[in-house]
N, C-alpha and C positions, 0 to 999 in steps of 0.2 A: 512461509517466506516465498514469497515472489523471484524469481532469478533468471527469468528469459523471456521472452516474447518474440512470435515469429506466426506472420501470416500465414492464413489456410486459402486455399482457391474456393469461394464457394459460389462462384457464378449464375447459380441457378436459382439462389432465392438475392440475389446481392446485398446479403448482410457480410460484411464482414467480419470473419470468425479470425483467433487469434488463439494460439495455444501457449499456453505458458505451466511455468514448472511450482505448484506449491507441494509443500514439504514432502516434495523428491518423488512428485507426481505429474504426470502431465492434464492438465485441465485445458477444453476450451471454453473458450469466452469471446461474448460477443465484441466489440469496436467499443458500443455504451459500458457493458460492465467494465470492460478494462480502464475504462475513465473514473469509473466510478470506483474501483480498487483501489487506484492512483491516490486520487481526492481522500480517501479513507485514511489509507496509509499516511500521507500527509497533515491530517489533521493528528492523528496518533503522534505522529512525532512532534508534533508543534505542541498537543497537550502535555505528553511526558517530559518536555524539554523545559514548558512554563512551570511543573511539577518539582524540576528537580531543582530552579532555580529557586522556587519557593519554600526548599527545604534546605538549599544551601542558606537564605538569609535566614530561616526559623536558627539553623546548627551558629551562625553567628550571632545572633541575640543573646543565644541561652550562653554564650561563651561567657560574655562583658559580664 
């Protein structure tokens, strides 16, 4: 789990690096990866969310 984000100075090659915290570690990452985490993450919730909608109408079908 992702839970922070906070710039690094890294002037000397000008990527910018970004440090964030998963499962209660600190990683860094580039500017790109961190978008690309984002985008991930967002898709994950957008599939489990069409998932569980799929399972709510299957659990009312089998009711009737």
């Amino acid at each position: 789990m992702v839970d922070q984000a906070k710039a690094v100075d890294t002037s000397q090659d000008q990527v910018k690096k970004f440090t964030i915290t998963v499962d209660e570690k600190e990683v860094e990452v580039t500017e790109t990866e961190l978008k690309e985490l984002a985008q991930k993450g967002k898709d994950y919730t957008n599939k489990t969310q069409s998932l569980s909608d799929r399972e709510k109408s299957l659990e009312e079908r089998t009711k009737r």
